[in-house]
Residue frames relative to the residue before (quaternion, step in Angstrom):
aa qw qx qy qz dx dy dz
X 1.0000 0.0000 0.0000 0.0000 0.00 0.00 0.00
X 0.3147 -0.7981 0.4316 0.2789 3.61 -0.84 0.76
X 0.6352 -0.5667 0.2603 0.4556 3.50 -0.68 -0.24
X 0.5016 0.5314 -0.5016 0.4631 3.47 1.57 -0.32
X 0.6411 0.4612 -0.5497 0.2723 3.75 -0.09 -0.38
X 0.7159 0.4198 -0.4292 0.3563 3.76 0.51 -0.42
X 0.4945 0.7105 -0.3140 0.3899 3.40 1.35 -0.32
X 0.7551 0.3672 -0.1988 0.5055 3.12 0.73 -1.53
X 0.4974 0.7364 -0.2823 0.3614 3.63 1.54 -0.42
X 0.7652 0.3546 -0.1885 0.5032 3.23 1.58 -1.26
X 0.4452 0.5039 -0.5532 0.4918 3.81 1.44 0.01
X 0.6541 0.4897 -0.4849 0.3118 3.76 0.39 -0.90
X 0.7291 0.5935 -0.1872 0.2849 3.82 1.14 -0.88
X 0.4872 0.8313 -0.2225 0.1486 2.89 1.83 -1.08
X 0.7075 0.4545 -0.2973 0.4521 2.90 1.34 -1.52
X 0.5965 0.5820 -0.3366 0.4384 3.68 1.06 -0.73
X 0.7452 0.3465 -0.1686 0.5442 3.83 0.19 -1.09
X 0.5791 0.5716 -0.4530 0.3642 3.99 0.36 -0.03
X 0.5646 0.5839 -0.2575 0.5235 3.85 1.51 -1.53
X 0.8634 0.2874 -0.3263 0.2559 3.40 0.20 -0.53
X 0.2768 0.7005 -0.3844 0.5338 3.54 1.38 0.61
X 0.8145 0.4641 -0.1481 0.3151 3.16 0.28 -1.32
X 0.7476 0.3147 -0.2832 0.5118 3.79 1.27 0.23
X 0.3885 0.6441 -0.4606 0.4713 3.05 1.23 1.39
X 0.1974 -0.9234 0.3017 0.1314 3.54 1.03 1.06
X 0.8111 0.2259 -0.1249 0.5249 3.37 1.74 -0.69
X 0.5967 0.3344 -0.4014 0.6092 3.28 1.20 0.84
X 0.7002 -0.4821 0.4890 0.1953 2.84 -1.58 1.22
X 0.5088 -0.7700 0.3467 0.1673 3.20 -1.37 1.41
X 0.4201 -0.7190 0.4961 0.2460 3.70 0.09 0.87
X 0.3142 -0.8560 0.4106 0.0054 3.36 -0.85 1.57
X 0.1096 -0.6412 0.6697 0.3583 4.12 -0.58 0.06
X 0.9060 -0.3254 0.1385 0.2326 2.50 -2.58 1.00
X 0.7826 0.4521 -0.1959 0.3804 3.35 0.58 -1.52
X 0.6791 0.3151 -0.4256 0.5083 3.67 0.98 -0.32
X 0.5013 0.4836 -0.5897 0.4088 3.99 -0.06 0.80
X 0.7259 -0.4707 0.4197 0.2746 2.75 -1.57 0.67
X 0.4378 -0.6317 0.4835 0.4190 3.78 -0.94 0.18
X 0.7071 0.3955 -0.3944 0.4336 3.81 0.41 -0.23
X 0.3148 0.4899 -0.5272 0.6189 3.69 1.51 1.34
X 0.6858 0.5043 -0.3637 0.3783 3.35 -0.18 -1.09
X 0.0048 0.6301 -0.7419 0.2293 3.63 -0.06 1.79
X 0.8472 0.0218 0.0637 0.5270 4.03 -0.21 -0.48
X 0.3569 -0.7938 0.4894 0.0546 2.96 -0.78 1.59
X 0.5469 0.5178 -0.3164 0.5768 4.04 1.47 -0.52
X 0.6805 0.2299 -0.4312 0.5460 3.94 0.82 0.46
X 0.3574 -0.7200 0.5907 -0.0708 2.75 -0.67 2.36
X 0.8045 0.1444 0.0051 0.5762 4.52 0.49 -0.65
X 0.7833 0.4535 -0.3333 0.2642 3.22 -1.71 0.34
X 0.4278 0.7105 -0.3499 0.4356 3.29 1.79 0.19
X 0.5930 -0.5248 0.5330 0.2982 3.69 -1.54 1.34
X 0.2317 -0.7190 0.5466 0.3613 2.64 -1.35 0.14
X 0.7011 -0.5062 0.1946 0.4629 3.86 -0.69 0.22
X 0.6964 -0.6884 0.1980 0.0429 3.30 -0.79 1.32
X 0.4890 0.8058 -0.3253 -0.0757 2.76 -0.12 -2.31
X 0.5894 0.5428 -0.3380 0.4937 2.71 1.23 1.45
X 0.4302 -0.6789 0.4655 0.3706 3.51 0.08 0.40
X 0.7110 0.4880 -0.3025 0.4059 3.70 0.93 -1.46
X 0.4692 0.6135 -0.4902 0.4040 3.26 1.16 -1.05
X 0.7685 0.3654 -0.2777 0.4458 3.51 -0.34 -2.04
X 0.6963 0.4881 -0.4333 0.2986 3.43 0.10 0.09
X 0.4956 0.5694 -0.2589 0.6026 3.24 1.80 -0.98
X 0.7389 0.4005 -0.3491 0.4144 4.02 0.62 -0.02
X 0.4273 0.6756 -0.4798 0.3617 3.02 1.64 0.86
X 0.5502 0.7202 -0.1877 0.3785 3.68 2.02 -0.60
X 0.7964 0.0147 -0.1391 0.5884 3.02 1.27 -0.63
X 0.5418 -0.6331 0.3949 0.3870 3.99 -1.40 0.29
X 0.1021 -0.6753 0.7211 -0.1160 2.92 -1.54 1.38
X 0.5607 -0.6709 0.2878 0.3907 3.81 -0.96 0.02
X 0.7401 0.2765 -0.4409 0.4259 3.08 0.81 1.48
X 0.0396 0.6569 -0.6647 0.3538 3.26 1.09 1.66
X 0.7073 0.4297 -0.4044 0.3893 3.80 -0.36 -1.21
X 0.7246 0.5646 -0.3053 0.2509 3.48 0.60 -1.11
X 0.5580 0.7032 -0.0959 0.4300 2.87 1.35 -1.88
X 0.7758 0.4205 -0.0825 0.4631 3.37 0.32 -1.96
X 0.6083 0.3185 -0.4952 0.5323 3.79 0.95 -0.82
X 0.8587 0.2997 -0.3609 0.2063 3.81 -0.57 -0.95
X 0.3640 0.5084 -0.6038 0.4944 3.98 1.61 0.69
X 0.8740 0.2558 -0.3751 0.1733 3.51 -0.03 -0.51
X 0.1107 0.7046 -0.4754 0.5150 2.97 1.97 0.38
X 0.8677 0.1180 -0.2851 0.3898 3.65 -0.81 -1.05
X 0.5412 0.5385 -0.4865 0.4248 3.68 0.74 0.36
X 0.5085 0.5448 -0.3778 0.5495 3.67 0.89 -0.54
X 0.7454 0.3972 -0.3771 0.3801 3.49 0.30 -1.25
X 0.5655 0.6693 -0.2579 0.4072 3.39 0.72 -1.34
X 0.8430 0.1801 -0.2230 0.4552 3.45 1.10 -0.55
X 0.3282 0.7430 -0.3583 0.4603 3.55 1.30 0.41
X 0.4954 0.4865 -0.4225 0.5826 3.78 0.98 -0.35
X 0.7079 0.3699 -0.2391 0.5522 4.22 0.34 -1.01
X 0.6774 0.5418 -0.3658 0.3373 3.01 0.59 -0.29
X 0.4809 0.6610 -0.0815 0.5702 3.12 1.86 -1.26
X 0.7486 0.3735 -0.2793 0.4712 3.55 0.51 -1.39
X 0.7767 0.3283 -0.2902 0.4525 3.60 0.28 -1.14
X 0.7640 0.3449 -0.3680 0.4024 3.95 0.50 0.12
X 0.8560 0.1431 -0.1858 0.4607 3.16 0.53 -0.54
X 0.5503 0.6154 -0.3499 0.4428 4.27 1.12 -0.62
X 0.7612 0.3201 -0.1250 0.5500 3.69 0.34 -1.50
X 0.5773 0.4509 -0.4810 0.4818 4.23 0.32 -0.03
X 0.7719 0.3596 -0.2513 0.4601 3.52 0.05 -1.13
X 0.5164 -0.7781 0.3575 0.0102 3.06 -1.21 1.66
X 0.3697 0.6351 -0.2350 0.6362 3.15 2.45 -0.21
X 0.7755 0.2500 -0.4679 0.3422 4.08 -0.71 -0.89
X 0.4800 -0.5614 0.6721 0.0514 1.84 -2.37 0.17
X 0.6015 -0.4133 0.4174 0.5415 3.84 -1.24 0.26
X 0.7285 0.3839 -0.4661 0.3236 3.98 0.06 -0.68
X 0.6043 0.5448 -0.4371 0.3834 3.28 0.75 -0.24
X 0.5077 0.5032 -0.3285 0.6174 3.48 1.20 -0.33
X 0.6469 0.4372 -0.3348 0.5276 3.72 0.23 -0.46
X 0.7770 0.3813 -0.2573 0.4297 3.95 -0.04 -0.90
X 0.7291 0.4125 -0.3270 0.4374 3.69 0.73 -0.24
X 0.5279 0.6798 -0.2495 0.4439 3.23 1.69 -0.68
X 0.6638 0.4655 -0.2525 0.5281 3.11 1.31 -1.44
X 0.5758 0.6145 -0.3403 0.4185 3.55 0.61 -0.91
X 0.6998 0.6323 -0.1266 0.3074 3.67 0.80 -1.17
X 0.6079 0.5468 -0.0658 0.5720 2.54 1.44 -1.98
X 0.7879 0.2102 -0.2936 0.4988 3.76 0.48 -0.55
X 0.4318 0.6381 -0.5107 0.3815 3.06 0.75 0.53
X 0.6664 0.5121 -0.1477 0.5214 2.89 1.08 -1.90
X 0.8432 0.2488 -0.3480 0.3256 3.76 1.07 -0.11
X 0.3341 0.7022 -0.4748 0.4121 2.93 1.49 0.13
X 0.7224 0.4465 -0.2643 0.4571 3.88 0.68 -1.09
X 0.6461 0.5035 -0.3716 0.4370 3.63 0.70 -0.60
X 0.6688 0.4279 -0.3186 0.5179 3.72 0.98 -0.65
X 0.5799 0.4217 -0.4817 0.5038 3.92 0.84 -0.51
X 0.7572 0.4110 -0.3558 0.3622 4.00 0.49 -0.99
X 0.6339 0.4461 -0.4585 0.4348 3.44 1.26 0.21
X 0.5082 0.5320 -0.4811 0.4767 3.63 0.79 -0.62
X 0.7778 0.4006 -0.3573 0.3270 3.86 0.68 -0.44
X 0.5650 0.4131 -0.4301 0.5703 3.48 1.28 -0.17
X 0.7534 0.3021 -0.4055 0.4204 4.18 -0.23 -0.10
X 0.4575 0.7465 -0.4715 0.1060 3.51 0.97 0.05
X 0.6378 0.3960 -0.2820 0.5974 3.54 1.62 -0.63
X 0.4477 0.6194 -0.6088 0.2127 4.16 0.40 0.56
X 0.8324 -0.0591 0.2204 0.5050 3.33 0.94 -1.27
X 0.5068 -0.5790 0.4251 0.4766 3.36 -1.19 0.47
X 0.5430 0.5505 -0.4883 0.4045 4.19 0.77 -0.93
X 0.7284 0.5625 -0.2500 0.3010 3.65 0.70 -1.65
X 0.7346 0.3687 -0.2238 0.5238 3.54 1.48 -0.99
X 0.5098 0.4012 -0.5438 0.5324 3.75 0.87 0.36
X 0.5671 0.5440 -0.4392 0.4354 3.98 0.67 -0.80
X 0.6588 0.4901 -0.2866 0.4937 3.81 0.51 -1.15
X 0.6948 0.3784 -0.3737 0.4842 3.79 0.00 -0.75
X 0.6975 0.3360 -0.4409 0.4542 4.02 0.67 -0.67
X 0.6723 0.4784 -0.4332 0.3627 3.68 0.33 -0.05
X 0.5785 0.5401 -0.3887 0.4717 3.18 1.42 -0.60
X 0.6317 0.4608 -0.4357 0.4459 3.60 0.88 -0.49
X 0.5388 0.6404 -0.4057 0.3673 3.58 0.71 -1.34
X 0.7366 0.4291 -0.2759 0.4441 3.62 0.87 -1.45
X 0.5794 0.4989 -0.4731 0.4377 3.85 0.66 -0.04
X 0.7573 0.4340 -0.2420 0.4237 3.37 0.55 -1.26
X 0.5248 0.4447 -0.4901 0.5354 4.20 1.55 0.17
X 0.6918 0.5149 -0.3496 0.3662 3.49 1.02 -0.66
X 0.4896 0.6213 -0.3886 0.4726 3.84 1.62 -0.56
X 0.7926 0.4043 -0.1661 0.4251 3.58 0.51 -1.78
X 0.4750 0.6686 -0.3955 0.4135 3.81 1.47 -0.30
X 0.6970 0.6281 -0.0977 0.3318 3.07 1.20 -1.79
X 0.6463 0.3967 -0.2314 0.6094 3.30 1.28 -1.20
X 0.5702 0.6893 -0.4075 0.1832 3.43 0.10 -0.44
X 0.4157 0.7958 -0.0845 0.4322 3.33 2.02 -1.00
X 0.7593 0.5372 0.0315 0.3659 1.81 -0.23 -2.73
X 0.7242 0.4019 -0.1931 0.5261 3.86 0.25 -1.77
X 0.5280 0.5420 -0.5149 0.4029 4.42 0.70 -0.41
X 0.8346 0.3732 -0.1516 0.3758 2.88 0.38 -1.51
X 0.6224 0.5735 -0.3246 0.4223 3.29 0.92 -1.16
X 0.7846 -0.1229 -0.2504 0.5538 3.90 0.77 -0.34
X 0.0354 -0.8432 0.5358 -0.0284 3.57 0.11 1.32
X 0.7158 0.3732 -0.3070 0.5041 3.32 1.11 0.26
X 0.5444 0.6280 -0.1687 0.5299 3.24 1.82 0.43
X 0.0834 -0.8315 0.5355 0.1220 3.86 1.09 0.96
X 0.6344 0.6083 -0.3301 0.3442 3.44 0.48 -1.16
X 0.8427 0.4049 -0.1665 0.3133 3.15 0.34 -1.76
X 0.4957 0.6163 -0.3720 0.4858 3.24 1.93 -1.17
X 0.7618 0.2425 -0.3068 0.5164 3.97 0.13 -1.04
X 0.5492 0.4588 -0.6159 0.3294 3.99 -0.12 0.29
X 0.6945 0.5018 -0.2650 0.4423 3.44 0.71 -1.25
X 0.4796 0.5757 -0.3224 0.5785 3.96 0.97 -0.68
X 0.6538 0.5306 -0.2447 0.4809 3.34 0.43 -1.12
X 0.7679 0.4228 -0.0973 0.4712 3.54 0.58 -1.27
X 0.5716 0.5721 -0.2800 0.5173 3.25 0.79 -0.95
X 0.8242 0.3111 -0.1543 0.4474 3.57 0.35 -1.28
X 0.6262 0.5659 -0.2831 0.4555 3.28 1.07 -0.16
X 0.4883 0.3708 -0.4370 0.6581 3.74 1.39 -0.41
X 0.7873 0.4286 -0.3719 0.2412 3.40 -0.31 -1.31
X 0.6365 0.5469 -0.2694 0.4723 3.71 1.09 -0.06
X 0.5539 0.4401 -0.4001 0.5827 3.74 1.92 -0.19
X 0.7384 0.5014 -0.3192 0.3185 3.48 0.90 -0.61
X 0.5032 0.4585 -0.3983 0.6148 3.33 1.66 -0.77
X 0.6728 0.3543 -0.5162 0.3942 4.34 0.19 -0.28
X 0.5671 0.6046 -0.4226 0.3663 3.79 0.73 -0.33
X 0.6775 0.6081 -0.2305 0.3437 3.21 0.87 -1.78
X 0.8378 0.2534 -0.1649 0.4546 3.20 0.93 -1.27
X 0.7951 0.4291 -0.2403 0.3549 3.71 0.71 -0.34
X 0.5691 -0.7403 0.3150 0.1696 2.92 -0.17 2.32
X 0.6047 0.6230 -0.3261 0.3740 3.72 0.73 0.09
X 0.4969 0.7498 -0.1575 0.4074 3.04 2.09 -0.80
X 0.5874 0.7201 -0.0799 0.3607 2.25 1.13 -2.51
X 0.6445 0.6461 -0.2273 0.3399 3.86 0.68 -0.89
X 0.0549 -0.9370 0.1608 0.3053 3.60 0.18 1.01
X 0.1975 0.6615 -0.6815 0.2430 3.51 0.56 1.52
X 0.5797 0.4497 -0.4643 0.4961 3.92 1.21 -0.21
X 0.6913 0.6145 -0.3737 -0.0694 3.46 0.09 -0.43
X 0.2428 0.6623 -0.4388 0.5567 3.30 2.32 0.62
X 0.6100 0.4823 -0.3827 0.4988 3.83 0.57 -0.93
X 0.7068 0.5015 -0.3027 0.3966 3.69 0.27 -1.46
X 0.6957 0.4376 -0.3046 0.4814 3.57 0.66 -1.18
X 0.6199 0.5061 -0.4503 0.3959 3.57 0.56 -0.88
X 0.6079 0.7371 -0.2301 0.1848 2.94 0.47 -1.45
X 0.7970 0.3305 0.0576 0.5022 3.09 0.76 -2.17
X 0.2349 0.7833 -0.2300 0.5276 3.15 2.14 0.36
X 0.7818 0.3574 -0.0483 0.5087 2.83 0.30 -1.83
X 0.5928 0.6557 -0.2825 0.3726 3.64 0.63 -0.92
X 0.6574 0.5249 -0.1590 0.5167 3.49 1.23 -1.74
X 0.8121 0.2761 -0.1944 0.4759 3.64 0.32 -1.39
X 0.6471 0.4859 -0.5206 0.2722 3.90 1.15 0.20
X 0.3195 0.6072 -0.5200 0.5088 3.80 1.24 0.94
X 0.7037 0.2994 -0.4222 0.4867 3.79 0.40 -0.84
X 0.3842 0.7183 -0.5069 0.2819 3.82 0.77 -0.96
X 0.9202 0.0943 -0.0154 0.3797 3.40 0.00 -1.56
X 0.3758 0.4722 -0.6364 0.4803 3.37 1.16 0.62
X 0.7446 0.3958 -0.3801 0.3800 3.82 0.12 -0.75
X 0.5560 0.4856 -0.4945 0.4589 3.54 0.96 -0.71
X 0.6999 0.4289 -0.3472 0.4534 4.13 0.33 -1.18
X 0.5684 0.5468 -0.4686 0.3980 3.97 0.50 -0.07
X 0.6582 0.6702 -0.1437 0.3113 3.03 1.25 -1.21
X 0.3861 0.5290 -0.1878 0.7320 3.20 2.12 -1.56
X 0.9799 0.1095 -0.0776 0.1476 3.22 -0.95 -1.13
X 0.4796 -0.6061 0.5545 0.3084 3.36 1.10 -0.34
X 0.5171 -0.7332 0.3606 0.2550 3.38 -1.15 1.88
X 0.5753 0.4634 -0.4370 0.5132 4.06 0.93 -0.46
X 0.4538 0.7245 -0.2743 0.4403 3.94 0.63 0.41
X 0.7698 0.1897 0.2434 0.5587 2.89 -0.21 -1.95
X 0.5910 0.4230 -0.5145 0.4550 3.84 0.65 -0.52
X 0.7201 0.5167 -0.2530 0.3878 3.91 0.95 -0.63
X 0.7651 0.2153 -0.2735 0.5417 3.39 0.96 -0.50
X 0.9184 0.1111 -0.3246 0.1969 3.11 0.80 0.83
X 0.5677 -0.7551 0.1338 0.2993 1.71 1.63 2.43
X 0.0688 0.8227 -0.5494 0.1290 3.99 0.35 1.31
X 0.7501 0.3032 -0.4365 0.3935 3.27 0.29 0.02
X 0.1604 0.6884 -0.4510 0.5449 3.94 1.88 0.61
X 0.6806 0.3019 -0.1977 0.6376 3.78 0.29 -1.59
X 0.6388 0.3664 -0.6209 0.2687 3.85 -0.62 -0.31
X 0.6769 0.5250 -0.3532 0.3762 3.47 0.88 -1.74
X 0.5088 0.6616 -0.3759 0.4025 3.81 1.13 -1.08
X 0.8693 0.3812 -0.2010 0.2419 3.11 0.49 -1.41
X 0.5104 0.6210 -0.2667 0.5318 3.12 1.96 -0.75
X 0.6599 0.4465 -0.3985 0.4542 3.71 0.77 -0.68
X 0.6012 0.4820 -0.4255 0.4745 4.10 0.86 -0.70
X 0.7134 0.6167 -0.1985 0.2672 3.26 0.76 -0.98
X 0.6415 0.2803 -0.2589 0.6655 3.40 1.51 -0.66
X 0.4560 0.6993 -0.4634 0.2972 3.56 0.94 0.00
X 0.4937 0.6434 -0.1331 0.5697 2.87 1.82 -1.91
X 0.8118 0.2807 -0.3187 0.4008 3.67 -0.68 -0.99
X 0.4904 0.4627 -0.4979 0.5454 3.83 0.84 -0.82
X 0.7289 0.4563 -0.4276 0.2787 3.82 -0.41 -0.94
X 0.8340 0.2253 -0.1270 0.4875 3.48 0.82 -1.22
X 0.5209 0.4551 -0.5426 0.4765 3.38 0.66 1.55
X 0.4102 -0.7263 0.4598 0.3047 3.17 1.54 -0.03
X 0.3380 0.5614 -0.5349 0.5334 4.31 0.91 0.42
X 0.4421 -0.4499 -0.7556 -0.1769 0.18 -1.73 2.32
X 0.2469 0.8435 -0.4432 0.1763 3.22 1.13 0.15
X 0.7242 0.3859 -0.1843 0.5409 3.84 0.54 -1.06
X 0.5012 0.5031 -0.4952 0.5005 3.70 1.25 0.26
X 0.7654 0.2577 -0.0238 0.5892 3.75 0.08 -1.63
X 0.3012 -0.6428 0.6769 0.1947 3.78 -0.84 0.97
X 0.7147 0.3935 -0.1436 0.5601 3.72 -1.02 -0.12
X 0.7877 0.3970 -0.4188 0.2158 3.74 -0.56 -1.63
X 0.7006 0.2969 -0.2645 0.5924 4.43 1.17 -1.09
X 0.3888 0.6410 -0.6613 0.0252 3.57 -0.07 -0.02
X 0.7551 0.2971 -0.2210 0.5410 3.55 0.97 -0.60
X 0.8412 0.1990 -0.0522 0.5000 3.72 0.79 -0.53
X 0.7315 0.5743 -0.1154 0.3490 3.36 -0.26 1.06
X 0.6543 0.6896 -0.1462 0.2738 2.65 1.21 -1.76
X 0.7335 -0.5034 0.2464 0.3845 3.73 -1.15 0.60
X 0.6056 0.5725 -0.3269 0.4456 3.40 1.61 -1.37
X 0.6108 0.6202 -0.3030 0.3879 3.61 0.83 -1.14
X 0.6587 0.5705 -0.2777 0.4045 3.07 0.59 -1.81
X 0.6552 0.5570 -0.1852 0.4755 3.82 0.86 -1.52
X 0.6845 0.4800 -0.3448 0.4268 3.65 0.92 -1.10
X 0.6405 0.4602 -0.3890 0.4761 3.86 1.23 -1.23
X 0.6588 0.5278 -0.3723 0.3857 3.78 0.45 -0.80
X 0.7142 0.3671 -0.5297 0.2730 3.71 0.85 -0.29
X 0.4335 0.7746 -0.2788 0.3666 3.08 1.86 -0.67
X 0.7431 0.4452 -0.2749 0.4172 3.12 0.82 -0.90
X 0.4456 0.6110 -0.2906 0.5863 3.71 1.84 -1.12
X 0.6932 0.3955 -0.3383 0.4986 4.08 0.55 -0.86
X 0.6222 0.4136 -0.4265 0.5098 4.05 0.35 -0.22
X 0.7425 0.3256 -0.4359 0.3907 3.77 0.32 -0.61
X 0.5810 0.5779 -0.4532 0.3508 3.32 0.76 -0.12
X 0.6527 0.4536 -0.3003 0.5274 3.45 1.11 -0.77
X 0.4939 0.6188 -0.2889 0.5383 3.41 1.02 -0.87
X 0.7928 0.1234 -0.2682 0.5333 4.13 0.54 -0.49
X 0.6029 0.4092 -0.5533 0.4036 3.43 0.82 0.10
X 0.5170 0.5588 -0.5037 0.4084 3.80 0.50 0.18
X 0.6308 0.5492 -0.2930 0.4633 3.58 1.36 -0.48
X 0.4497 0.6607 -0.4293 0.4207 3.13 1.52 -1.35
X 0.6726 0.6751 -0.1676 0.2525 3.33 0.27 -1.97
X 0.6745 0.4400 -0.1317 0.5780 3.37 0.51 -1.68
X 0.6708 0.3805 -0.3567 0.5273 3.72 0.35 -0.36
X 0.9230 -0.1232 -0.2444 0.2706 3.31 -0.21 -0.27
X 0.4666 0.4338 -0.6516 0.4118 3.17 0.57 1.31
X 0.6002 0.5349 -0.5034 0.3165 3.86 0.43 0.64
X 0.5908 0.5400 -0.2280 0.5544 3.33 1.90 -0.74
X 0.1840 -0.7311 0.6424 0.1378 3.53 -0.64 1.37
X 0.8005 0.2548 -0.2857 0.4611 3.60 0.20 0.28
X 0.1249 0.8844 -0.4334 0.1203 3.47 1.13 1.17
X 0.6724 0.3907 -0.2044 0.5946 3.30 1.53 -0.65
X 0.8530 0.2276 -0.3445 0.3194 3.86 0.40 -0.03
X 0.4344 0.4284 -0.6593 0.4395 3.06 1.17 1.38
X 0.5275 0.7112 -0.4210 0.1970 3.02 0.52 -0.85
């Protein structure tokens, strides 16, 4: 479907979908596509249900009261970082403080993991509440939303690399090392508008390149060391397949824009591809926590985890 068909879809609606905004005396009238600005226009198949422009901070916040077409979004990935936020206690009292084996790092690595979880979602649910203040505010929002994937990338590995070479000092702090070092050019790229320019953007691509494939790096490098009955347990790999398969159709649903570009009108407020993409990372963030709780149980139950190994 091209993009003129939703377009010409919403002049055909206008007169119909404009009236019903309009007897909401204290909430701002809810816009179709074509009357927003163009630096709104993120997804052309949501045709209604759009803020109008702000320029206020309180405002966009004040569009947390009533539904528009980024309530679903907004609302799934605030309570996302509240879940996460509480998933460390959750951790301690079931699975950290019974077992007669952890340790404080194990408290530390799931925490960390959490925490960027828990920030990764708070920046994606702010980039959605200032997105209608301003053009400065919605180019700010989209870099924090990135910033918050890439705390939620380097959160992830952190874990993952404890356990995965926990009997490996060296390798655990080289990779750490690495890990935090890419993820700290990309968070300086992401955010400093000099970057942004596109004689960097070989640098940028390399960059964020490197960042993505240094997770496979050391699962394959630690298979290698240890062999897949190993390493598939402590670092609980087939967790990461399901993890990866859930980001992954999250991902393709987002950038096909489904089901939105099927039914004009039917996801603008419920449904929609972003949404669909927001529940699927959520869901990709629990197995991960979900195998690093396995991670855990394995080798603190295994008193000789490191000299078979």
């Amino acid at each position: 479907m091209s993009s003129k068909q939703p377009r010409e879809a919403s002049t055909q609606r206008q007169d119909i979908d404009e009236p019903t905004y309009k007897g909401r005396s204290r909430l701002p009238k809810l816009l179709l596509y074509h009357a927003i600005p163009q630096w709104q226009q993120e997804n052309e198949y949501i045709l209604s249900g759009y803020r109008p422009t702000s320029g206020s901070v309180w405002i966009s916040l004040e569009s947390l009261l009533y539904i528009n077409n980024e309530t679903i979004s907004t609302y799934s990935h605030l309570l996302g970082c509240a879940l996460f936020l509480c998933l460390p206690l959750y951790f301690y009292r079931n699975a950290y403080k019974p077992h007669p084996n952890s340790q404080i790092a194990d408290m530390l690595v799931v925490s960390t993991y959490c925490l960027g979880v828990a920030v990764c979602f708070a920046l994606s649910a702010t980039c959605h509440i200032v997105w209608n203040h301003s053009p400065s505010f919605a180019s700010l929002g989209n870099k924090l939303d990135y910033l918050g994937i890439l705390v939620l990338m380097w959160g992830a590995s952190i874990p993952t690399i404890y356990y995965g070479f926990f009997c490996d000092s060296s390798l655990r702090h080289l990779y750490w090392t690495t890990t935090s070092l890419l993820g700290l050019g990309c968070a300086v790229f992401t955010l400093n508008p000099r970057f942004s320019q596109p004689r960097f953007r070989r640098w940028r691509a390399c960059l964020y390149a490197s960042f993505g494939l240094s997770s496979i790096i050391f699962v394959v490098h630690g298979l290698i060391l240890h062999g897949w009955e190993v390493q598939s347990s402590r670092m609980s790999l087939v967790c990461m397949s399901w993890m990866a398969c859930s980001n992954t159709i999250g991902a393709v649903i987002y950038a096909a824009r489904v089901p939105e570009r099927w039914v004009p009108y039917r996801f603008d407020i419920y449904g929609a591809s972003h949404q669909i993409f927001h529940v699927a990372v959520m869901v990709a963030a629990l197995i991960h926590y979900a195998g690093l709780w396995a991670a855990f149980d394995t080798v603190r139950s295994r008193f000789d985890a490191c000299t078979n190994s």
